[in-house]
N, C-alpha and C positions, 0 to 999 in steps of 0.2 A: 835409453834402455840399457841396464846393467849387463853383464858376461855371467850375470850366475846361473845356476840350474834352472831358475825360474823367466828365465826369459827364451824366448826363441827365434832360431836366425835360417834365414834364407838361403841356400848354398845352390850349385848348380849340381846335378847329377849328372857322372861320368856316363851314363847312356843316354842323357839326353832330357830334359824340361829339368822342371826342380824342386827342391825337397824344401821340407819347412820343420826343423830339426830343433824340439828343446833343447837347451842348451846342455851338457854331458854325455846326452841320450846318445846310445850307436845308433839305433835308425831313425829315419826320418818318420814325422806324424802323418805328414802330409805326405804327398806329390804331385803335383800341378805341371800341367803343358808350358805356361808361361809365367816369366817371375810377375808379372802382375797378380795372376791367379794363387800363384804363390803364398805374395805380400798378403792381401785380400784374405787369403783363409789362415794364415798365423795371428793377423791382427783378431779373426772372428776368435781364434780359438785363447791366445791373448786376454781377451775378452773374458770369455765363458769361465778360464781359469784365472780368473784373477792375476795374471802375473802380467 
């Protein structure tokens, strides 16, 4: 998976579970309790948007 705008990465959140952040984007798309649930819904969204 490339580093451009069109891909999305899993980062931890400094309060805690974690965020599922397009790539440039300041906020996250997501946030999930666990990085599995995470991974899980970046790939669905991944998905849905083509990238």
């Amino acid at each position: 998976m490339g580093k451009g705008p069109k891909s999305h990465h899993v980062v931890p959140n400094p309060n805690g579970g974690w965020d599922v952040k397009r790539g440039g984007a300041g906020r996250a798309s997501v946030h999930a309790d666990t990085k599995r649930e995470a991974i899980d819904r970046g790939r669905e969204i991944s998905r849905n948007q083509g990238t």
